[in-house]
C-alpha positions in Angstrom: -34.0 31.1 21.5 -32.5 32.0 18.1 -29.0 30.8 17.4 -26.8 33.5 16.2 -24.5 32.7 13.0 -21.9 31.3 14.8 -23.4 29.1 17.0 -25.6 28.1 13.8 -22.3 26.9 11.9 -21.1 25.1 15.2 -24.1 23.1 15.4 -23.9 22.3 11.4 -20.4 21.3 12.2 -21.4 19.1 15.2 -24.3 17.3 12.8 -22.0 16.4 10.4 -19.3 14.9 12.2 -21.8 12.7 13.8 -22.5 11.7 10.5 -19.4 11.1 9.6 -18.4 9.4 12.4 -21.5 6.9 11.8 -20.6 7.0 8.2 -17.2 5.5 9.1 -18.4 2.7 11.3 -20.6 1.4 8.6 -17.7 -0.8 7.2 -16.5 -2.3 9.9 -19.7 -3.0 12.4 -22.5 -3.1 9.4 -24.1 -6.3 8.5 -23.1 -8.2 4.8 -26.6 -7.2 3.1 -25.7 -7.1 -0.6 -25.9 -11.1 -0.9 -24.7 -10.9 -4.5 -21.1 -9.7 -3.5 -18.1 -11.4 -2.0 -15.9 -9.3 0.3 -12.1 -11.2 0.8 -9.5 -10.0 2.6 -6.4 -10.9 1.8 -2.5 -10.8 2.4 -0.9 -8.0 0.3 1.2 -10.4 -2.1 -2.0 -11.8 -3.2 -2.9 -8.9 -4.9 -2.6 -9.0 -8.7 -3.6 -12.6 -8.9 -7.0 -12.4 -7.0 -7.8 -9.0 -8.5 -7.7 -11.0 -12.3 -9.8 -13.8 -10.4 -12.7 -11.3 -9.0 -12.5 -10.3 -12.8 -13.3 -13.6 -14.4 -15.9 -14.6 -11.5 -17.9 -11.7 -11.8 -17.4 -12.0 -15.9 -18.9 -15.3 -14.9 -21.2 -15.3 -12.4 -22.5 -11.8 -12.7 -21.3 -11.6 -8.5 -19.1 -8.7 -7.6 -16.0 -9.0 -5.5 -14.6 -6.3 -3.3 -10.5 -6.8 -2.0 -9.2 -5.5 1.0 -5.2 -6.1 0.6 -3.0 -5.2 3.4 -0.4 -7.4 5.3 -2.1 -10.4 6.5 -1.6 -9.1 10.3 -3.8 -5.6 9.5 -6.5 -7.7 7.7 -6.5 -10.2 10.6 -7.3 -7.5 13.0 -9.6 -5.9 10.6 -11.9 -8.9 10.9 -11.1 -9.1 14.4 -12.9 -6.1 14.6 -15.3 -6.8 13.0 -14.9 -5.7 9.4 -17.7 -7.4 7.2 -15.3 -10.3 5.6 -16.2 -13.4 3.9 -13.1 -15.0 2.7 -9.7 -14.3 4.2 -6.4 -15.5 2.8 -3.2 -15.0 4.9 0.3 -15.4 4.0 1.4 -17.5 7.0 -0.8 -19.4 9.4 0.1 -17.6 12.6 -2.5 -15.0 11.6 -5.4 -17.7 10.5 -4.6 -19.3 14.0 -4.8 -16.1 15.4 -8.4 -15.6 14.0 -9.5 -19.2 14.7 -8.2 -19.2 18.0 -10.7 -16.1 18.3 -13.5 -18.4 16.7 -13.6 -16.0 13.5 -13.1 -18.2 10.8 -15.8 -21.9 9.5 -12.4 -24.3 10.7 -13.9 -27.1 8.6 -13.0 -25.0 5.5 -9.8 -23.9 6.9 -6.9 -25.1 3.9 -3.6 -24.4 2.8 -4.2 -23.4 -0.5 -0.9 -22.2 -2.2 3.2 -21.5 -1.5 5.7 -19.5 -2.2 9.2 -18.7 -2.6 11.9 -15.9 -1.1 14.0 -14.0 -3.0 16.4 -11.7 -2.5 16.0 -8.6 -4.5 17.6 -5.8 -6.4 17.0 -2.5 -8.4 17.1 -3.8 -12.4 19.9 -1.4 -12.7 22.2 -3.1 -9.9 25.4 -4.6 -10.4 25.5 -6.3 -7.1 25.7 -10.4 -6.9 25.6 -12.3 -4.1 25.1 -16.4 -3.6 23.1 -16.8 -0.6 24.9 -19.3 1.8 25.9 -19.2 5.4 27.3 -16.5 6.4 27.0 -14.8 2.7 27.9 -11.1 2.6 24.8 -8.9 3.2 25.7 -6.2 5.1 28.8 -5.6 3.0 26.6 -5.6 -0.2 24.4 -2.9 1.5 27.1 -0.6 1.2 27.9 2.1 4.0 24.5 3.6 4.1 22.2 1.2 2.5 19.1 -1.0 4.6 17.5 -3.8 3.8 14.1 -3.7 2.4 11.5 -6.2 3.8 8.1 -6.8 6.0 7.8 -5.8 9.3 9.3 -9.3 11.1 7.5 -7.8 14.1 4.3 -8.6 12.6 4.4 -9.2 8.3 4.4 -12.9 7.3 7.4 -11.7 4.2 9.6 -10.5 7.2 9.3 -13.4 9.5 10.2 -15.7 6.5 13.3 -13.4 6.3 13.7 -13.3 9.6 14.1 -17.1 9.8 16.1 -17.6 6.8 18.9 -15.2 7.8 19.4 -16.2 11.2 19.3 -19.8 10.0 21.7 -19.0 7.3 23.9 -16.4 10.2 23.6 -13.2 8.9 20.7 -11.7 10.8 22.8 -9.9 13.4 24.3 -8.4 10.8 21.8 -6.7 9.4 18.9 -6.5 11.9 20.1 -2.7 12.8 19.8 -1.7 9.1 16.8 -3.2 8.0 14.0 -1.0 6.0 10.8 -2.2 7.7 7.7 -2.2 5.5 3.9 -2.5 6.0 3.4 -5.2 3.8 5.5 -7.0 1.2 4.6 -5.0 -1.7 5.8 -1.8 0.2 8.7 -3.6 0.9 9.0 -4.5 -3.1 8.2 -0.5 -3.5 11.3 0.6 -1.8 13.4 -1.9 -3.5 11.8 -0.5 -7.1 12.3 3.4 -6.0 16.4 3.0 -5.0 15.4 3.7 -2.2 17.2 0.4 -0.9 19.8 -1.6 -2.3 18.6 -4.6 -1.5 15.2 -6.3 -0.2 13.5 -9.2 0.4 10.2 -10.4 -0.9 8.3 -13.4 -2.3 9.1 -14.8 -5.7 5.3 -13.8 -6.8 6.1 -10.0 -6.4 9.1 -9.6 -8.6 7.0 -10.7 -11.1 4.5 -7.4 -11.2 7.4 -4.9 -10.8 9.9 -4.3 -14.0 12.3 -2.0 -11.6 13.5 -5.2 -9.8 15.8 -8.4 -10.4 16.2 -11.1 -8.7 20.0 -11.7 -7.1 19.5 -14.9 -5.6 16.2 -17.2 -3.9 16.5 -18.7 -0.7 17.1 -22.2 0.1 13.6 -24.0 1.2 15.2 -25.3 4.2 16.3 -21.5 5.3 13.1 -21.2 6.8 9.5 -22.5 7.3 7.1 -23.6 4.3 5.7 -20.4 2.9 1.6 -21.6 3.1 -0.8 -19.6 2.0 -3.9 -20.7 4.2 -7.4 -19.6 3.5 -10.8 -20.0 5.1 -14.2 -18.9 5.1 -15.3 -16.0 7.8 -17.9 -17.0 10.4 -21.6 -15.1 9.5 -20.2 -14.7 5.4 -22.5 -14.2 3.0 -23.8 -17.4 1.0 -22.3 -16.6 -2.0 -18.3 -16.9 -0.3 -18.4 -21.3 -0.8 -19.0 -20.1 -4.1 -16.2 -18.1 -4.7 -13.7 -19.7 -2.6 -14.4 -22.9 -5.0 -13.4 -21.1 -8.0 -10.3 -20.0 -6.6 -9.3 -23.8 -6.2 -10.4 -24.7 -9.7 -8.0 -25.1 -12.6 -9.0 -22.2 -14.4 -7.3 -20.3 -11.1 -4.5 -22.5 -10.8 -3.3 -21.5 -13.8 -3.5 -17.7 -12.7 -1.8 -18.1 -9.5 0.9 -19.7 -11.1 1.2 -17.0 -13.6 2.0 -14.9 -11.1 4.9 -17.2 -9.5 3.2 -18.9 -7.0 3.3 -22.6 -6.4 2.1 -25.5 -5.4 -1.6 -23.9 -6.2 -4.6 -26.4 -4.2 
C-alpha cells in the first residue's frame, strides 16, 4: 500500500526520533572504545584548574581529555548510570562513598587529593563588612530583600560546608528561609557576580576565576568539616586513566592547583 504524504512525513518523523533517541543513549550506556582519551568527571569548582591540566597532558602525551563538570552529586549519578567515566573527583566524600558503596569506583586508588577553604563572598562593588563569628550579622547584611547565594545543602558539597559552618557558628536559622540555592558552586559564584545576591558562599578557589567578586571574610576551619577533595579511578576505565590520574598528583600540577587557591595539593 502506498503511503500518502502525510503518513510519509509521520514515518520520517518516527525514524528519526528513534535515532535520536539511540543517539542520546550512546553517552551514557556505550562502551570507552577511544583508548587514547581520558573521560573525568569532576566537581564543578574543579573546573579551571583541571581544564589547564587536560591542556598540558595532552600537549604532552598527545592523549585527549574530555571534562564533565557539574556538582559532584549530578556527576556521581551520572556514573551511577552509567556514563562512560574514568576518573572522578568529588568535592566531599559523601558522594565518593556513595559511588563505592555502589562498587563504581578501583577503592585501592581511592585518595584525598586536595582541600579547600570557605569564603564568604561579595559583589566587587559592595560596601558591606562583616567578621564572621558566632552569631555574626548575616541576615541583617542581606538587607530586606536580599538571599544568600550558595550550593544546594540538599545535595552540593559548597552548601553542606555552609550548611555546617553557620549552624556551628548560630546563624543558620537565620538565614535558611532566604537562601539562593544553586546547582553547583560556580552557579552559586554566578549569582554572587550578576547582583543578583548580596552575599554568597563559595570556596576560596572560585573567587579566584571571577573579577565581579571580593571576599568579605573566610570561615574558621573548625566551622565545619575538612573540605577533601577525594578522587579515584572508575571501575572498567580505560588504561590510559592510571596515567592521567598520576600527572594530576605530580608537581608540575601541584603548582596549578595551587594557582587556583586550592591547598594542601597530594
Amino acid at each position: 500500500m502506498l503511503f500518502n504524504n502525510a503518513a510519509r512525513r509521520a514515518a520520517l518523523a518516527g525514524l528519526a526520533a528513534v535515532a535520536l533517541a539511540m543517539a542520546t543513549l550512546v553517552p551514557v550506556t556505550g562502551a570507552r572504545t577511544n583508548q587514547e582519551q581520558v573521560s573525568v568527571f569532576a566537581a564543578a569548582s574543579l573546573t579551571n584548574a583541571m581544564q589547564d591540566l587536560g591542556k598540558a597532558y595532552t600537549e604532552k602525551t598527545g592523549v585527549k581529555v574530555v571534562f564533565s563538570f557539574a556538582s559532584s552529586s549530578a556527576v556521581a549519578r551520572q556514573i551511577e548510570a552509567g556514563a562512560p567515566a574514568d576518573l572522578f573527583i568529588s568535592a566531599d566524600a559523601e558522594w565518593m562513598d556513595y559511588l563505592q558503596q555502589r562498587s563504581l569506583i578501583d577503592v585501592a586508588t581511592r585518595k584525598d587529593i586536595l582541600s579547600n577553604r570557605l569564603v564568604l563572598i561579595a559583589p566587587a562593588d559592595s560596601n558591606v563588612q562583616l567578621k564572621i563569628a558566632p552569631g555574626f550579622a548575616l541576615a541583617a547584611a542581606l538587607g530586606t530583600d536580599g538571599r544568600l547565594s550558595t550550593g544546594d545543602p540538599d545535595f552540593v558539597p559548597a552548601g553542606r560546608y555552609a550548611r555546617s559552618a553557620l549552624s556551628n557558628l548560630g546563624v543558620w536559622n537565620d538565614v535558611t528561609d532566604r537562601l539562593l540555592r544553586a546547582e553547583n558552586v560556580r552557579t552559586a559564584l554566578a549569582f554572587v557576580a550578576r547582583g543578583e545576591a548580596p552575599l554568597g558562599i563559595v570556596y576560596l578557589s572560585d573567587v579566584g576565576v571571577e573579577k565581579k567578586v571580593r571576599i568579605v571574610n573566610t570561615f574558621p576551619a573548625s566551622s565545619h568539616l575538612p573540605i577533601v577533595y577525594p578522587a579515584a579511578i572508575v571501575k572498567g576505565a580505560r588504561p590510559g586513566a592510571a596515567a592521567f590520574y598520576a600527572f594530576i598528583r605530580a608537581p608540575e600540577a601541584r603548582a596549578v592547583f595551587e594557582k587556583y587557591g586550592f591547598i594542601n595539593p597530594q
